[in-house]
N, CA, C and O atoms as a MOPAC input file, in Angstrom:
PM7 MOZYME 1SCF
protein

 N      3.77000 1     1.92900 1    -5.58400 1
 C      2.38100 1     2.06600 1    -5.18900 1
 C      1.70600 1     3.01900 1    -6.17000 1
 O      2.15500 1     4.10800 1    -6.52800 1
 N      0.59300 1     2.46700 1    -6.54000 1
 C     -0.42100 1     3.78800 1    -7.39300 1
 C     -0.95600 1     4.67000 1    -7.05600 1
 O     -0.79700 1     5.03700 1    -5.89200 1
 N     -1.45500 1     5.08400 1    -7.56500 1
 C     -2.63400 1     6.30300 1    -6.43100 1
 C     -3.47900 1     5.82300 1    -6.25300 1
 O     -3.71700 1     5.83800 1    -5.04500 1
 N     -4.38800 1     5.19100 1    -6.95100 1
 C     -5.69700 1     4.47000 1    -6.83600 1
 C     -5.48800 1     3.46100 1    -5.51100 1
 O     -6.47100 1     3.07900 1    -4.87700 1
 N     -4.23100 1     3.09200 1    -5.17400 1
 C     -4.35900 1     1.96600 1    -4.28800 1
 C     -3.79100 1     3.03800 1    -2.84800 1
 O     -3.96200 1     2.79300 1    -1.65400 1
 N     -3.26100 1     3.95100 1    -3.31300 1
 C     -3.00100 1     5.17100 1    -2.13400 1
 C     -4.68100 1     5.80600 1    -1.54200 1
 O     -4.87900 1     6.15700 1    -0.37900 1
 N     -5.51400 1     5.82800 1    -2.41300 1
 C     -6.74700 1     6.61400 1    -2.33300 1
 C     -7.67700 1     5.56600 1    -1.82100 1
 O     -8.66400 1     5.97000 1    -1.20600 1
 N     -7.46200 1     3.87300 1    -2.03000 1
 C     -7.62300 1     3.05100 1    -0.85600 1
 C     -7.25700 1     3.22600 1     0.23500 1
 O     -8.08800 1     3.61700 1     1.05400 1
 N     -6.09100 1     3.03500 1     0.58500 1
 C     -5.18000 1     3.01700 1     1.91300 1
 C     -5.99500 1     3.85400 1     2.42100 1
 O     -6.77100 1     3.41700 1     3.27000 1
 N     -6.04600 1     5.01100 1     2.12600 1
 C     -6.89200 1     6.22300 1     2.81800 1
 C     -7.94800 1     6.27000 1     3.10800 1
 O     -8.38500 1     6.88600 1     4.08100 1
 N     -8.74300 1     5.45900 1     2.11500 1
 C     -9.91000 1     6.03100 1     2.81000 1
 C    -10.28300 1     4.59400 1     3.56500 1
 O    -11.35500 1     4.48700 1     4.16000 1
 N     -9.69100 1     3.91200 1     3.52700 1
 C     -9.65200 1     2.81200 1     4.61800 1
 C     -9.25200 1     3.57100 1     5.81900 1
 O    -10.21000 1     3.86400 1     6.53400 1
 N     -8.29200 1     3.90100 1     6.16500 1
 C     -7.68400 1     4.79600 1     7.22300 1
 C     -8.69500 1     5.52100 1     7.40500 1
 O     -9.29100 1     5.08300 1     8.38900 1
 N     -9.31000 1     6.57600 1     6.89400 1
 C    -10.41400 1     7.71000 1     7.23500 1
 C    -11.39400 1     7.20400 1     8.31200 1
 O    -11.64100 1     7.50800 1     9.47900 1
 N    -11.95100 1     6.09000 1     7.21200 1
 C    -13.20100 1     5.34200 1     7.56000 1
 C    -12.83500 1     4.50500 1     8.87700 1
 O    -13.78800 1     4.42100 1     9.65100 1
 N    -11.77500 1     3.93000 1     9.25800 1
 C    -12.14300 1     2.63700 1     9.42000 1
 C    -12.75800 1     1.44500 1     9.06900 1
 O    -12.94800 1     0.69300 1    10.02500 1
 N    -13.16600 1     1.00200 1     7.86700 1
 C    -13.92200 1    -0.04800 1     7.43700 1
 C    -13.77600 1     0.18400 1     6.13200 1
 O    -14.00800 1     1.27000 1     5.60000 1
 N    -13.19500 1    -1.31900 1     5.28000 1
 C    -13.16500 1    -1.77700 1     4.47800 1
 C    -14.48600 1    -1.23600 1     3.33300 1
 O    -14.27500 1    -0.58800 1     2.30700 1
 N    -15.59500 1    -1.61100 1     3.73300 1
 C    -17.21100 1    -1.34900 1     3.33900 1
 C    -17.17500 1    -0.13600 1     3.40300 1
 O    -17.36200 1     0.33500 1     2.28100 1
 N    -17.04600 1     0.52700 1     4.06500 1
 C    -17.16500 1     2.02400 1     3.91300 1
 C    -16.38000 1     2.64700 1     3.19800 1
 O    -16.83000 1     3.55400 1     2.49700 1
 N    -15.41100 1     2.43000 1     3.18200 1
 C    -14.01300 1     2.81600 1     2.31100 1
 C    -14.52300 1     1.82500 1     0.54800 1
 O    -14.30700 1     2.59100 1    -0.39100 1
 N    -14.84400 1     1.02900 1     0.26400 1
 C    -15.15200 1     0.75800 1    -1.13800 1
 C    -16.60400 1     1.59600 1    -1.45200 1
 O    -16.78400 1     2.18000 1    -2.52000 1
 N    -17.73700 1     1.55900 1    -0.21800 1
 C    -18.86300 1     2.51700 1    -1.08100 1
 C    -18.70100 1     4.04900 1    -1.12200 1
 O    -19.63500 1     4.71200 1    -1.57300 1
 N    -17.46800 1     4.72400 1    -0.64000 1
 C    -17.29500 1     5.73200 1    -0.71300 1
 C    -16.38300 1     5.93000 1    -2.26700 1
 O    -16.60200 1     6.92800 1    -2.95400 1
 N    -15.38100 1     4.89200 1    -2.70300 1
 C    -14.93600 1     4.61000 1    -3.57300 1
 C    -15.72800 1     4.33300 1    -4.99300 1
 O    -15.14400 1     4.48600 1    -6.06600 1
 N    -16.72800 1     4.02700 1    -4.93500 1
 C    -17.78700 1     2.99100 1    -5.72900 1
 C    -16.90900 1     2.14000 1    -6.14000 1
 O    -16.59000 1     1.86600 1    -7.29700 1
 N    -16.38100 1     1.57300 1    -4.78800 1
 C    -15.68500 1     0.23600 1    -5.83800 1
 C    -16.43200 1    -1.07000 1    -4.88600 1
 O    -17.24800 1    -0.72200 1    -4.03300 1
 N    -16.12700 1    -2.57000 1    -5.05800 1
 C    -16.80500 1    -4.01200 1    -4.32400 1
 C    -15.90700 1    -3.26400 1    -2.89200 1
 O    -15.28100 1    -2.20500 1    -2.84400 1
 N    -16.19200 1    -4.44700 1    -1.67900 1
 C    -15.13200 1    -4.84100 1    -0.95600 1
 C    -13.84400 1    -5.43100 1    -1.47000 1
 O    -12.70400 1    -5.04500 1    -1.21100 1
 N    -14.23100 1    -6.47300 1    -2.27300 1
 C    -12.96900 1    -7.66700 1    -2.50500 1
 C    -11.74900 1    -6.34200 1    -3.34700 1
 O    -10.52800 1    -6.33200 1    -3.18900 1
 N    -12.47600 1    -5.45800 1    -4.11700 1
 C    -11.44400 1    -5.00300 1    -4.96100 1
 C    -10.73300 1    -3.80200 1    -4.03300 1
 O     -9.57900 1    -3.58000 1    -4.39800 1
 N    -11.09700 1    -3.14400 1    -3.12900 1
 C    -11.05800 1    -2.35300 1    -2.27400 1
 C     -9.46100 1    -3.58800 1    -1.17400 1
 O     -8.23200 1    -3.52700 1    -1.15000 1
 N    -10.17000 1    -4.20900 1    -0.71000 1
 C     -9.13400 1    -5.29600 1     0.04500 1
 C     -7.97700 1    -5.88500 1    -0.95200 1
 O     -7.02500 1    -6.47800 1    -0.44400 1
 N     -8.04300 1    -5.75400 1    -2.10500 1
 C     -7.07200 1    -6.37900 1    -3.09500 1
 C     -6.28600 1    -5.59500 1    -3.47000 1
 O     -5.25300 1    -5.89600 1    -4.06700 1
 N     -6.81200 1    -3.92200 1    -3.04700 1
 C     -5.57400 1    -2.82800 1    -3.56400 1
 C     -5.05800 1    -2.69700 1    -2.38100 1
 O     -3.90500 1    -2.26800 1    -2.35900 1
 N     -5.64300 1    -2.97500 1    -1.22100 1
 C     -4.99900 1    -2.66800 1     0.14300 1
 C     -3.48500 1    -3.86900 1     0.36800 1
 O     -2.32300 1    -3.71500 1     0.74200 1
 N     -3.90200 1    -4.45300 1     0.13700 1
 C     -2.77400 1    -5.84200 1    -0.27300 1
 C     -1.79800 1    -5.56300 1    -1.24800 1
 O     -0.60200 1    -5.80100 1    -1.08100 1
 N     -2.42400 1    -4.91400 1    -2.56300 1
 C     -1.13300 1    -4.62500 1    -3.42900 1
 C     -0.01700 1    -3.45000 1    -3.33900 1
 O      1.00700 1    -3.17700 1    -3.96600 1
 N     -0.69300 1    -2.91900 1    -2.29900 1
 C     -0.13700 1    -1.48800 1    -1.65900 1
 C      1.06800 1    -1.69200 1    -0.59100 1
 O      2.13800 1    -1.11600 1    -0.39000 1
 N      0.39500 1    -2.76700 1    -0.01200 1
 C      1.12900 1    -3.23900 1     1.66500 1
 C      2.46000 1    -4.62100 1     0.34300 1
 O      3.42000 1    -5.31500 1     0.67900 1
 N      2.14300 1    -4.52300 1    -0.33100 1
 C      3.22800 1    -5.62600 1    -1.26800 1
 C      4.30200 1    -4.72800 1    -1.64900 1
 O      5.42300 1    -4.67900 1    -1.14300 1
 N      3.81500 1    -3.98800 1    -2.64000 1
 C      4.43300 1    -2.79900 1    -3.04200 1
 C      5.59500 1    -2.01400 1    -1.94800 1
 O      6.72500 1    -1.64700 1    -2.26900 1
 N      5.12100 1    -1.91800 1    -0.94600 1
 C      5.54400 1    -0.95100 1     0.31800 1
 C      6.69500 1    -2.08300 1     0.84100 1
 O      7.70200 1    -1.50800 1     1.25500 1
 N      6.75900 1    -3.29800 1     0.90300 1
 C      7.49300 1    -3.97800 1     1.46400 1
 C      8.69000 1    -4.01300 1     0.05200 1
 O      9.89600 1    -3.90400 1     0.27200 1
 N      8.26200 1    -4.14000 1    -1.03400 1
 C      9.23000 1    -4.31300 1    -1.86400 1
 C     10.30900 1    -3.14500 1    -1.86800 1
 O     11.53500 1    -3.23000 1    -1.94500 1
 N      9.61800 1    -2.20700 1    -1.78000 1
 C     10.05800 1    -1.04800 1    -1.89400 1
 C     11.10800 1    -0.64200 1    -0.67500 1
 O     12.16000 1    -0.03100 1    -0.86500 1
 N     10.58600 1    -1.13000 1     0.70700 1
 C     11.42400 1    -0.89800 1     1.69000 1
 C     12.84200 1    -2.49300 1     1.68500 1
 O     13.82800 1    -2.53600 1     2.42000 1
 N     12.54300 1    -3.29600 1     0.89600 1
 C     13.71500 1    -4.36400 1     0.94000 1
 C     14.47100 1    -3.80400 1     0.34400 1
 O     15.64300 1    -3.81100 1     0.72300 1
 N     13.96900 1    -2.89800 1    -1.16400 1
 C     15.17100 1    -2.80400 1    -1.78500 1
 C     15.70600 1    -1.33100 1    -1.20600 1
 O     16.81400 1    -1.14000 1    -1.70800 1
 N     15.36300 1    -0.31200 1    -0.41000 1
 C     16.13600 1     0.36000 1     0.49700 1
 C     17.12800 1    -0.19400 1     1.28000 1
 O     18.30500 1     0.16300 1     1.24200 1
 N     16.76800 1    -0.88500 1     1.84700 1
 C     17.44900 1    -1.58100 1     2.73300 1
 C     18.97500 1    -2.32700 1     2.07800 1
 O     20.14700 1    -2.31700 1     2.45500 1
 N     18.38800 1    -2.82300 1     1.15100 1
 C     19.45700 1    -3.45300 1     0.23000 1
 C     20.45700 1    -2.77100 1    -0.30300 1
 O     21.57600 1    -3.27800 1    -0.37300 1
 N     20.13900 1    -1.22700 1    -0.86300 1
 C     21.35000 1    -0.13000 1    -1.09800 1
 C     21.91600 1     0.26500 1     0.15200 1
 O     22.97300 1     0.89700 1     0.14800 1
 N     21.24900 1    -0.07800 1     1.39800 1
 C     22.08400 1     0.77700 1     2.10400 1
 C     22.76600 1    -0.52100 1     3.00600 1
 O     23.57800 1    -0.12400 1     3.84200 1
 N     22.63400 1    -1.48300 1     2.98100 1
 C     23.69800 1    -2.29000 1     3.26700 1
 C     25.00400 1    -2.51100 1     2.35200 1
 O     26.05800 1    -3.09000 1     2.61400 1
 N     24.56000 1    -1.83400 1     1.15900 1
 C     26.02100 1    -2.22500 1    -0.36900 1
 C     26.47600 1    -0.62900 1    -0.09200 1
 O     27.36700 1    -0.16000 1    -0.79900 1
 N     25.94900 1     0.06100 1     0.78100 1
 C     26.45400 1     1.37100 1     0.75400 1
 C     27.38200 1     1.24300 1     2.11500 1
 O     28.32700 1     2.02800 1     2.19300 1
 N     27.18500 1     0.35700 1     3.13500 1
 C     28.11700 1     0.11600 1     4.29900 1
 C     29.05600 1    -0.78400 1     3.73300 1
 O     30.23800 1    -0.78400 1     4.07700 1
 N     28.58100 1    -1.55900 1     2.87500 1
 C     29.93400 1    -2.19600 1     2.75300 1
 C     31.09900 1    -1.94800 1     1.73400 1
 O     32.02700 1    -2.68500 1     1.40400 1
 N     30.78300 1    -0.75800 1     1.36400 1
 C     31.90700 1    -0.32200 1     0.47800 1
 C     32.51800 1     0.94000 1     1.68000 1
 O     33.58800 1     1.51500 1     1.48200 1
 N     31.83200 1     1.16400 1     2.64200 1
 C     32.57100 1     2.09300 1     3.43600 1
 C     33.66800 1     1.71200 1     4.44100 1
 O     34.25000 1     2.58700 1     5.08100 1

């Protein structure tokens, strides 16, 4: 995850609203909703491949 798409997340979270969270940003909606997506992508990748060491870590135990 970047920061820029962390400093989305957030101020989505703050705000509540998408719109509010990009004109506080000066960024569109669409690009505001497109880092929120690459964030929530990121975050899943990131938690598979946790998941993935720690199943090769049970099975060597």
């Amino acid at each position: 995850m970047e920061l820029f798409q962390l400093r989305a997340f957030v101020a989505v979270a703050q705000l509540g609203h998408l719109t509010r969270a990009a004109r506080r940003l000066h960024l569109s909606q669409p690009a505001v909703s497109h880092q929120i997506k690459a964030s929530a992508a990121a975050s899943v990748s990131t938690f598979e491949s946790l998941e993935a060491a720690h199943a090769a870590d049970i099975a060597h135990v």
